[in-house]
C-alpha positions in Angstrom: 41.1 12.1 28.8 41.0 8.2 29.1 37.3 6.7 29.0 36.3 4.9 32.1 36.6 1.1 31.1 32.4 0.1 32.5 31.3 3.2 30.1 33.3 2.2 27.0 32.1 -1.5 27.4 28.3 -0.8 27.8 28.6 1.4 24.9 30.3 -1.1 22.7 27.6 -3.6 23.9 24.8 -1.3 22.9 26.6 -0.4 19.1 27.0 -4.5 18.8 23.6 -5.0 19.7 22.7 -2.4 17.3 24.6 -3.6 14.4 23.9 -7.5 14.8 20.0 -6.5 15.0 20.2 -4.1 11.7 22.2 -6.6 9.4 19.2 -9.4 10.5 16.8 -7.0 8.6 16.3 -7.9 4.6 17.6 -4.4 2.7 15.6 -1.9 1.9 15.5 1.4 0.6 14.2 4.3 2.6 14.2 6.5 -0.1 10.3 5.4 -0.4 7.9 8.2 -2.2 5.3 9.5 -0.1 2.2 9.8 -2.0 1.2 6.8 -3.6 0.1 6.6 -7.4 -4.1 6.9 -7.8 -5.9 3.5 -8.9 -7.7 4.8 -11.9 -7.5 2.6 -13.9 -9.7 -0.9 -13.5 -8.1 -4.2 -12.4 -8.0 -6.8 -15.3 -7.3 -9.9 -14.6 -7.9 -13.2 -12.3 -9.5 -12.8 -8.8 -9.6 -9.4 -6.7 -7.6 -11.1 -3.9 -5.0 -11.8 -6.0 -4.1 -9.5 -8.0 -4.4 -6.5 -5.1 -1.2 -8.7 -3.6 1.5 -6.9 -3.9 4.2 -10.3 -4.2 7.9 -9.9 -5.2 8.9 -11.5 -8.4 11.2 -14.4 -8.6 13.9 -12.2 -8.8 13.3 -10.1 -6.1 17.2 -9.4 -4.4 15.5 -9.8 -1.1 13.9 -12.9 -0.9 16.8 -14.6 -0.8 18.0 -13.1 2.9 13.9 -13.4 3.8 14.1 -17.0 2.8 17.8 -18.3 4.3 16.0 -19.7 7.3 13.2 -20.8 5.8 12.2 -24.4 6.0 9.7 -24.1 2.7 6.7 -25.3 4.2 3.9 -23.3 6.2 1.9 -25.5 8.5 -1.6 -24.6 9.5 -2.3 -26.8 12.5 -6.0 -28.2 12.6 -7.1 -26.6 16.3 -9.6 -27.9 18.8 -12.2 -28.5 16.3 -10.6 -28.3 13.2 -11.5 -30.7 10.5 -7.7 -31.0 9.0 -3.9 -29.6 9.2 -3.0 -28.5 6.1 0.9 -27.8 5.1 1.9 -25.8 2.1 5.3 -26.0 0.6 6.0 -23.0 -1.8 8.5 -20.5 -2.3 7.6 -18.2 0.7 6.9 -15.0 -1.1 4.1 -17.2 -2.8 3.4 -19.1 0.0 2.1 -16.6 1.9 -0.2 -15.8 -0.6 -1.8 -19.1 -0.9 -2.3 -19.9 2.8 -4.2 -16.6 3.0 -6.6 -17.3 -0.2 -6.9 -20.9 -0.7 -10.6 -22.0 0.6 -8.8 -25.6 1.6 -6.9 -22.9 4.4 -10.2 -20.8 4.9 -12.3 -23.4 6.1 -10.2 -26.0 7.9 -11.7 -24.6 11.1 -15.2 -25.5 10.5 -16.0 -28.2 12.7 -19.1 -29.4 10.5 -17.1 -29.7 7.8 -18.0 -32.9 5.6 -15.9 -35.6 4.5 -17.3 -35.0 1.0 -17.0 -31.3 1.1 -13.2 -31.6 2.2 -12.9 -33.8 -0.8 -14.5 -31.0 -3.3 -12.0 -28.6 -1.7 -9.1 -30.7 -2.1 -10.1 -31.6 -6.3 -10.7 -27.5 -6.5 -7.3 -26.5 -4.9 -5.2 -26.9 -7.8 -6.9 -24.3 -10.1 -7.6 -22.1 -7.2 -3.7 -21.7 -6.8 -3.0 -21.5 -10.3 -5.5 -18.8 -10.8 -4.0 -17.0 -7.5 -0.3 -17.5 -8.6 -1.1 -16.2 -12.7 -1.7 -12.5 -11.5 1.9 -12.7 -9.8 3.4 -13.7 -13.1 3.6 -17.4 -12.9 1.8 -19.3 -15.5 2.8 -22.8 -16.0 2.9 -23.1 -12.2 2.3 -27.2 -11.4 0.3 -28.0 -7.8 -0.7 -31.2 -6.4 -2.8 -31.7 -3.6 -2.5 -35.0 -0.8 -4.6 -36.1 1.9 -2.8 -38.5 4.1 -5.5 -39.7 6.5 -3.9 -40.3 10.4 -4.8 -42.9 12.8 -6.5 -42.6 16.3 -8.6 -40.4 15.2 -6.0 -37.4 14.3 -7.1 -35.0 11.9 -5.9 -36.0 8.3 -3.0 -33.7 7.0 -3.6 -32.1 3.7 -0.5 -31.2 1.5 -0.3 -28.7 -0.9 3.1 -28.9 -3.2 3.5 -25.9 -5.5 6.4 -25.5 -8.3 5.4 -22.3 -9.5 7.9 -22.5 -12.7 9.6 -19.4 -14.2 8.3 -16.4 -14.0 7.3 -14.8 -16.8 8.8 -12.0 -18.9 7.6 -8.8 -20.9 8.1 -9.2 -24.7 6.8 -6.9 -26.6 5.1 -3.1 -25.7 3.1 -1.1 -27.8 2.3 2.3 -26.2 -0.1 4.6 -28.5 -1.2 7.9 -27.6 -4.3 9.8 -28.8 -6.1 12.9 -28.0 -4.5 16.6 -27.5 -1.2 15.1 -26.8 -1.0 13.4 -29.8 -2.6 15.9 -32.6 0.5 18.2 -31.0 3.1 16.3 -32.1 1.5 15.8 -35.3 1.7 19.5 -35.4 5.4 19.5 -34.7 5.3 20.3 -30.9 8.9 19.1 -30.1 8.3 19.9 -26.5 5.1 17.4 -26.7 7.6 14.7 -29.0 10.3 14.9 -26.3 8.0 14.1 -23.5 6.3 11.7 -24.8 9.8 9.7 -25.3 10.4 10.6 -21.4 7.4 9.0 -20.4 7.7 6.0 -22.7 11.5 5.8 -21.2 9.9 5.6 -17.4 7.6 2.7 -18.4 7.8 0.7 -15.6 7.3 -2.7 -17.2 10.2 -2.5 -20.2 10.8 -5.6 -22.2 12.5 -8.3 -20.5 11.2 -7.1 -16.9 9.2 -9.8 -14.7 5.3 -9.0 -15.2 2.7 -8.9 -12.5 -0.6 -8.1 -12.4 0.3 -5.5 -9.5 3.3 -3.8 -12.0 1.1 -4.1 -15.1 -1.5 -2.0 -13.1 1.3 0.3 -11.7 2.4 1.0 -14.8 -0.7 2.1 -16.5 -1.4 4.3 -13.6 2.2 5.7 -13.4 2.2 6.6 -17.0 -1.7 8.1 -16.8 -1.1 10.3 -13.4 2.3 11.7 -15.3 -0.5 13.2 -17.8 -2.9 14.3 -15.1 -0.1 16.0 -13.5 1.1 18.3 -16.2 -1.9 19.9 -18.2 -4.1 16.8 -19.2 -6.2 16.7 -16.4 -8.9 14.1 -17.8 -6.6 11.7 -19.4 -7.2 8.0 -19.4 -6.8 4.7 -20.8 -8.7 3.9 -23.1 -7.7 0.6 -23.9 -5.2 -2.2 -22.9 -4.1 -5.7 -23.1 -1.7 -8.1 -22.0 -1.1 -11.3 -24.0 0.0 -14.0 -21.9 2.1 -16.3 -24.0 2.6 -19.5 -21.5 4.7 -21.7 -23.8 7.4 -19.2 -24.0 6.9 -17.4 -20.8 5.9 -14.2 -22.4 3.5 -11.2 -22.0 3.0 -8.9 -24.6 1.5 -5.0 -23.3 -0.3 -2.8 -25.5 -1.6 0.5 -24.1 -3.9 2.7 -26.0 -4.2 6.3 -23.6 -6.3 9.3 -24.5 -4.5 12.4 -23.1 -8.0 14.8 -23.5 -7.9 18.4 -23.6 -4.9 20.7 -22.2 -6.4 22.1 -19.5 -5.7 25.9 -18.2 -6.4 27.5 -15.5 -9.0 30.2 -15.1 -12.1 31.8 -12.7 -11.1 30.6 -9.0 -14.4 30.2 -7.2 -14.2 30.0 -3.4 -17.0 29.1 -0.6 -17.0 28.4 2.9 -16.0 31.9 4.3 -17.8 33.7 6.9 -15.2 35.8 8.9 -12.2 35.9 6.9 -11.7 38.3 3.4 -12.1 36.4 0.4 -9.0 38.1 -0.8 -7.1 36.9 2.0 -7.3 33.3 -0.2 -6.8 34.6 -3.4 -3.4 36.7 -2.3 -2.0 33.4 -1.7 -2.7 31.8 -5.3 0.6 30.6 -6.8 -0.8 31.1 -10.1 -2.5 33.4 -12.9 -5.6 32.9 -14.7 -4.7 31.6 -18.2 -1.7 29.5 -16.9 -1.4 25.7 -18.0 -2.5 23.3 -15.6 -0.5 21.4 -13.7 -1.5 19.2 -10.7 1.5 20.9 -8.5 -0.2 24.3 -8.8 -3.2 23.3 -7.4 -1.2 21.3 -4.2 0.9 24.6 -3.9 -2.2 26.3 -3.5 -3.9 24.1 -1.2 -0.6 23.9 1.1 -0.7 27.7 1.3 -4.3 28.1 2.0 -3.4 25.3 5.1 -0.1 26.8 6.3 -1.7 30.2 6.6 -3.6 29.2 10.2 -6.3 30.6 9.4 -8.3 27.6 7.9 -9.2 23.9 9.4 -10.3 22.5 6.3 -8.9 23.0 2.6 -9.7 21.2 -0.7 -9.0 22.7 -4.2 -10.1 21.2 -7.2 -10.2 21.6 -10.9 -13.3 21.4 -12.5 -13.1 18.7 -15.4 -15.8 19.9 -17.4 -14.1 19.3 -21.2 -15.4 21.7 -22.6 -14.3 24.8 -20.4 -10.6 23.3 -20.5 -9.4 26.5 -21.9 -10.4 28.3 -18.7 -10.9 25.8 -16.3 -12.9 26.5 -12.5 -10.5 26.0 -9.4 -12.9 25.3 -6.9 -11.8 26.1 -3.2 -13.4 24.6 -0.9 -12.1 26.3 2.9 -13.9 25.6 6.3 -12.3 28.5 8.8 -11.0 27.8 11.9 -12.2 29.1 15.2 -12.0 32.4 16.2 -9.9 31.7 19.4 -8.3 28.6 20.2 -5.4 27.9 23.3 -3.5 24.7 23.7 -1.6 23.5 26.7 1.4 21.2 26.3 3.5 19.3 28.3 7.1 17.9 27.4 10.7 17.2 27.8 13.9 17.8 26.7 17.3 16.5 28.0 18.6 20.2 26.6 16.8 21.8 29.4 14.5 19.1 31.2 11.0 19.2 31.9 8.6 21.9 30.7 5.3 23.3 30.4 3.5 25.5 28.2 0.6 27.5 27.1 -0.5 28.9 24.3 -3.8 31.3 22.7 -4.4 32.1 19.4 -6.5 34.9 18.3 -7.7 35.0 14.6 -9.3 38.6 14.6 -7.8 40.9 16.7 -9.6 44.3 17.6 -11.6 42.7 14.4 -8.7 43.5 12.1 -7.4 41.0 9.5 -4.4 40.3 12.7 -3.8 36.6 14.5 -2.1 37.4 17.4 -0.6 34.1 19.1 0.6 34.3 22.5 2.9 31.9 24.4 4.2 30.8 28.0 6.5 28.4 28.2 8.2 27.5 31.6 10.8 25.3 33.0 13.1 24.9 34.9 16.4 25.9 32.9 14.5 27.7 30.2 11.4 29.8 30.5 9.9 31.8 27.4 7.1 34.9 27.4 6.4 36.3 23.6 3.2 37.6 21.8 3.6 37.6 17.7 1.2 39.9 15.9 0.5 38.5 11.9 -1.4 40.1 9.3 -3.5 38.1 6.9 -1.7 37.1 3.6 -1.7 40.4 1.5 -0.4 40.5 -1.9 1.7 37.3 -3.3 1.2 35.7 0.1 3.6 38.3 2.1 2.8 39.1 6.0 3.6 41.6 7.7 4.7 40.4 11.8 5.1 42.7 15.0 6.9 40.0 17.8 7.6 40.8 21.5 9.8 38.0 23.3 11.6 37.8 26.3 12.9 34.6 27.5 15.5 33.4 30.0 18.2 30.3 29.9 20.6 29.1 32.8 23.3 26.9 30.5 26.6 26.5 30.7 27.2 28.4 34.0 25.6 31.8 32.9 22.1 33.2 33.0 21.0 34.4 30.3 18.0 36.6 29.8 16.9 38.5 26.5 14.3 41.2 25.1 13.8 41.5 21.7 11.4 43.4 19.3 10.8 42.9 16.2 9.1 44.3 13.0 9.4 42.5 9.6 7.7 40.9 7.0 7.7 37.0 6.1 6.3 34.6 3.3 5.8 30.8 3.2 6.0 28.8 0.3 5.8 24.8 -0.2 9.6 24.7 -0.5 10.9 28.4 1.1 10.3 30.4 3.9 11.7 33.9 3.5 11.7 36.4 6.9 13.0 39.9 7.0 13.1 41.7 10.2 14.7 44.9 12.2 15.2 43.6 15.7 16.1 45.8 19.1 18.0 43.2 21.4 18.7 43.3 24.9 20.7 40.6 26.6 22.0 40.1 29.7 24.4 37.7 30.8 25.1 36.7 34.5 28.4 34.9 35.3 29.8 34.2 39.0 31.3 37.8 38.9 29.7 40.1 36.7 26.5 41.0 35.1 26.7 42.6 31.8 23.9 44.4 29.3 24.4 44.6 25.4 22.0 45.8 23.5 22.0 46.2 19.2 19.8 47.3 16.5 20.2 45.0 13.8 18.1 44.2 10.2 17.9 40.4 9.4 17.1 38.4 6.5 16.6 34.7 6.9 15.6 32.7 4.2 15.3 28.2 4.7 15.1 25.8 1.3 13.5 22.2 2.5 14.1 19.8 -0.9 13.2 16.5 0.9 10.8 13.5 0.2 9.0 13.7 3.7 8.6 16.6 5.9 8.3 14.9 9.1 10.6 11.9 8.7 13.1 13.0 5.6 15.4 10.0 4.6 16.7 11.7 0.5 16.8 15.5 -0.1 18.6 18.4 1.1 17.6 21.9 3.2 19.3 24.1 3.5 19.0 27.7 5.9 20.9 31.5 5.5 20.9 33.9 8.5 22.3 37.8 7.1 22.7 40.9 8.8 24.2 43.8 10.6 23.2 46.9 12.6 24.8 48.3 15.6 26.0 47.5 19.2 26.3 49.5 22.5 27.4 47.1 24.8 27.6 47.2 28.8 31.2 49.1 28.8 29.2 52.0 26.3 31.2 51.3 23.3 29.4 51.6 20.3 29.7 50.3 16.6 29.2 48.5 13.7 28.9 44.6 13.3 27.4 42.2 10.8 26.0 38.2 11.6 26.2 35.5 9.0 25.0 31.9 9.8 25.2 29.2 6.9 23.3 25.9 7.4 22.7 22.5 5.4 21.5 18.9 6.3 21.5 16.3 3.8 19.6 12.8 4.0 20.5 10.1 1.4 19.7 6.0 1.1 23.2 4.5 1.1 22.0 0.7 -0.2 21.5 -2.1 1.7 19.1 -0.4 4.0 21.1 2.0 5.4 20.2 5.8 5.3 22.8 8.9 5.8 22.6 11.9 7.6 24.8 15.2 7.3 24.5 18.1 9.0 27.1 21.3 8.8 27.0 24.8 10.6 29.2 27.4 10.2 28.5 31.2 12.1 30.0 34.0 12.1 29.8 37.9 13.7 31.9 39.8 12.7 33.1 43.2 14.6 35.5 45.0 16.6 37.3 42.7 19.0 36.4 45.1 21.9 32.5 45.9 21.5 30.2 43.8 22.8 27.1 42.0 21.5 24.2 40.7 22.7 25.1 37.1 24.0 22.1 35.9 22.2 23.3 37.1 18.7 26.3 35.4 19.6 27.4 31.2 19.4 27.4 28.5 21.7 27.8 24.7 20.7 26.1 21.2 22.3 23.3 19.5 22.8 20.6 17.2 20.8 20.5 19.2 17.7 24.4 20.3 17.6 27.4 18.5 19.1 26.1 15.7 21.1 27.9 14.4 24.5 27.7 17.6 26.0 24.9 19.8 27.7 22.9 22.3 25.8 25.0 25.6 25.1 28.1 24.3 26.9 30.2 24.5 24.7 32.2 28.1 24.2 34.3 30.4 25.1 34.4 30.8 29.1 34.2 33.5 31.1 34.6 34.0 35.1 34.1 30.2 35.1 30.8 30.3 32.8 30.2 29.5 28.7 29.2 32.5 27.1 28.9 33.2 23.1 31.0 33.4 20.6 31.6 35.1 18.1 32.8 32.1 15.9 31.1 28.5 15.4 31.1 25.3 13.2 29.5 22.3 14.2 29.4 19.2 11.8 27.4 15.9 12.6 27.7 12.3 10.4 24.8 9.6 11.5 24.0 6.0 9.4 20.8 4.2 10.9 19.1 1.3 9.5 15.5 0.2 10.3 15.0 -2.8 12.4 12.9 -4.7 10.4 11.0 -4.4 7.1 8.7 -7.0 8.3 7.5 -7.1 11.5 4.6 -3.9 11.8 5.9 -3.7 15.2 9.3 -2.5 14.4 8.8 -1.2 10.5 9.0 2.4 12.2 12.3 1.9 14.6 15.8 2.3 13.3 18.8 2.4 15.0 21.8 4.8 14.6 25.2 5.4 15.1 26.5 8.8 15.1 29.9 11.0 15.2 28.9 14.7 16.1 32.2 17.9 16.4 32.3 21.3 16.8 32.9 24.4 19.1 32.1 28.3 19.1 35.1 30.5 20.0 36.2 33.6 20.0 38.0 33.6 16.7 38.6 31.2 14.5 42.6 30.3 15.9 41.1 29.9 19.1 39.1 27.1 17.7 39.0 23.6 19.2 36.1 21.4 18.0 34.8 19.1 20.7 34.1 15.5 19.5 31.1 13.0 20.3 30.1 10.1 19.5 27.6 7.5 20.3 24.6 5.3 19.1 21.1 6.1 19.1 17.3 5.0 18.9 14.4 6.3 16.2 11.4 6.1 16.1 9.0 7.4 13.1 5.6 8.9 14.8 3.5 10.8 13.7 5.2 14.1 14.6 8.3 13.7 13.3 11.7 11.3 14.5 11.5 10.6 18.6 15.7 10.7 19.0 16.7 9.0 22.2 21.0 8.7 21.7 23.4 8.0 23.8 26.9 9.8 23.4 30.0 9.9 24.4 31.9 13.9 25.2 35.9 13.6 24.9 36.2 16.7 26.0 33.9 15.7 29.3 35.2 12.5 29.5 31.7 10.9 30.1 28.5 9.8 28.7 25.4 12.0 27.9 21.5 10.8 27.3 19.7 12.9 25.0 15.9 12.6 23.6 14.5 14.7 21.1 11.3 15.0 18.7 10.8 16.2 15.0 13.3 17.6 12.5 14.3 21.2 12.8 14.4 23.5 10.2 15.9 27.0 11.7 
């Protein structure tokens, strides 16, 4: 099907657009970490302002693209009653640093300003920018200051030239550890001797590197919080030095850490409760008394405590106290949430339009250890009615779930409307969720011509692995998601029999240099049975939408029947998206990326009756809070025309 001509050249225009305003950005990569190292240990050096600057080095690949159309010189104009102009001429990664910490820039507003006062600030400007510029590396920097006085009563210009010289280099580091640590490798602990080497490899600042006040600091933390993290909970430096040599351009680093005690776990003390079991808590503890510490342990913990619903406030803690390191206190600190709480919500959805939607949680049911959540969702393709019944977290965190659902969908041509109930069991951790259910499912399915009832018995075990760097906006990592099970059918025609349901599921998210990040998604589903007994339509497959094969409408794609889509019992679906961020710059566009997408895939009735549909198209994202906003615009082959879709968060099925 050809494309009409005004549809393929607005697209064009919008992928140009895209493109030219992406390769304008400097390179980045998006591959950023997500929790940023503590500050432990104390600044050392010059002035506060400086060296909390965070100021590429010389070297830095992208100053170059940030400084191509740069003229070199900042100019702070004088204003209405400004005493003097001031222009600064620096590399701009320094330049910025100076026009916001010289004093000359500071007070050239101040109208009372005198004469004499301007000429003190003028004399101290030279030190003032060498002290500012020595945190950053740059210690032979040479600055001259000029007043040029201006007739007719003009404000006199003051010019600040800086050459800030080479930047200087590590030489020599001397790393030296004492405490625990080090009276175990004394003792021959080869585990202790091998990572210690690891963490003197991953010293940030390695001979030859550029130093910084801002790295030098980094580094020390880095290398301190590695400790913390796995067992030496009260390590520390306890002392440190960096020799500047400014003839040669050299720094030499000497780092003297105390690792303290190896701390393990022991008595978990927990306050705050009123309603909720205290065992309830501890039936979610990832750990046994008498294990090492390690800082993940008490995160897994805490994250478990919050994904459990049941509290509004979580803090865990070890208690420090060096002389109970052999059976440390984990303090828990919980606040519970309320007893009931409802929500209303409001949204939309180019897979099924506009909707609204109401939801009430219960937290003590009958004043059993139950939450029962109940939710009404309505609109105008799609409308949803379900209550989920959840014990508390028994042993090793497992609950045990009772769900009613019915819901109702008018895609494709056919209306489709299901009952299920379920009884299982399911269990949360930071990286897998595992849910194992026996489900009774009722679907109908209405085409122009018929209207046909399947109904199964089925066991299910689904089980979802997230490895990613950031939950609600992943950009490096991999999750993956398995659907398995069987039971059997009796469909409308009273056949019964046997079938089984497998669905496999992967997304991948990798920085691809330059500032680019890559997406790929792959779905593959299969049920497999006699080729003349039916199954529910809901166990079944369709294809298209936001989260599948973009360019067509949600669950349009499929096999079709009296003139309507209806499932499958084949699918694959495969998506490949790039998108770079606007700009690293600007804070108003930091969060926006644009993207450009190719999306295929079908479901079928077997797999040589398999024609993936193709789309294509270029998109918008934005980072909230919440997770990615998706607006993309795509282009169906099969449909021959163009599709708007908008979407919100990541989805992890």
């Amino acid at each position: 099907m050809s494309w009409p001509i005004a549809s393929r050249r607005a697209l064009a225009c919008v992928a140009l657009a895209l493109v030219l305003a992406s390769t304008s950005a400097p390179a980045q990569d998006d591959g950023e970490r997500d929790e940023p190292l503590r500050s432990d240990a104390p600044a050392e050096a010059a002035t506060q302002a400086a060296s909390s600057e965070s100021v590429p080095a010389a070297d830095d690949e992208a100053a170059p693209r940030r400084s191509l159309f740069d003229s070199g010189v900042t100019t702070l104009e004088a204003g209405a009653n400004g005493a003097y102009r001031i222009e600064v001429r620096a590399p701009k990664r320094l330049r910025d640093l100076l026009v916001r910490h010289l004093d000359l820039a500071r007070f050239r507003e101040q109208p009372d300003i005198s004469p004499i006062e301007i000429g003190r600030l003028v004399a101290a400007a030279p030190a003032q920018a060498r002290a500012l510029l020595e945190p950053q590396g740059y210690f032979n920097a040479k600055v001259s200051v000029q007043r040029d006085e201006a007739a007719g009563g003009t404000p006199p210009t003051v010019r600040v030239q800086v050459d800030p010289g080479p930047s200087a280099r590590v030489g020599r580091v001397q790393l030296e550890m004492q405490g625990a640590f080090a009276q175990g490798m004394e003792a021959g602990d080869d585990g202790l001797r091998r990572r210690w080497q690891l963490l003197q490899s991953r010293w940030s600042l390695g001979s030859g590197t550029p130093f910084s006040q801002s790295a030098w600091n980094a580094a020390k933390n880095a290398l301190v919080t590695s400790l913390r993290a796995r067992g030496y909970a009260s390590a520390g430096i306890t002392g440190s030095g960096a020799q500047v040599d400014a003839e040669r351009n050299q720094v030499r680093l000497s780092v003297i850490v105390d690792s303290g005690p190896l701390y393990r776990l022991g008595a978990v003390r927990i306050e705050g409760l009123e309603r909720t079991p205290e065992q309830t808590a501890r039936n979610l503890l990832p750990f046994a008394p008498g294990a090492a510490y390690s800082e993940r342990l008490l995160l897994d913990y805490q994250e478990a405590l919050q994904k459990s619903g049941l509290y509004e406030g979580v803090a865990v803690e070890l208690d420090l106290d060096v002389q109970q390191a052999e059976r440390a206190t984990v303090m828990v600190r919980l606040r519970e949430h309320t007893t009931q709480s409802a929500q209303v919500s409001i949204g939309y959805s180019s897979n099924t339009g506009a909707r609204i939607g109401l939801e009430h949680t219960h937290r003590r049911v009958f004043g059993r250890d139950l939450v029962a959540t109940s939710r009404l969702e309505l609109g105008r393709l799609e409308r949803e009615v379900s209550l989920d019944l959840l014990t508390y977290p028994l042993e090793h965190g497992y609950r045990n779930l009772l769900a009613l659902k019915a819901d109702y969908l008018d895609a494709g041509g056919a209306i489709t409307q299901t009952q299920r109930l379920r009884v299982g069991r399911t269990r949360d951790t930071e990286n897998i969720d595992r849910l194992y259910y026996l489900e009774f499912n009722r679907t109908t399915v209405k085409t122009a011509n018929a209207r046909l009832a399947d109904r199964a018995l089925l066991g299910n075990y689904q089980w979802v692995r997230r490895d990613v760097n950031n939950l609600v906006f992943p950009t490096r990592g991999l999750i993956l998601g398995i659907q398995a099970g069987g039971g059997a059918a009796y469909d409308a025609d009273n056949e019964r029999g046997p079938f089984a349901r497998l669905v496999l599921q992967a997304t991948a998210y990798q920085p691809l240099g330059a500032g680019w990040l890559g997406q790929a998604r792959a779905e593959v589903a299969q049920v497999i049975k006699r080729p003349s007994l039916g199954v529910p339509d809901s166990l079944l497959f369709r294809a298209g939408g936001d989260d599948s094969v973009r360019g067509y409408g949600y669950r349009t794609l499929g096999p079709v029947r009296d003139g309507a889509v209806v499932g499958g019992p084949v699918l694959a679906t495969g998506s490949v998206e790039v998108m770079r961020r606007f700009s690293d710059d600007s804070p108003r566009w930091r969060n926006w990326y644009g993207a450009l997408f190719v999306d295929a895939g079908n479901a079928a009735v077997s797999w040589n009756e398999f024609d993936p549909a193709i789309g294509y198209g270029v998109g918008v994202r934005w980072r909230s809070p919440i997770g990615p906003l998706r607006v993309d615009l795509a282009y169906g082959e099969k449909v021959g025309a163009l599709r708007l879709h908008v979407s919100v968060g990541v989805t992890f099925r």
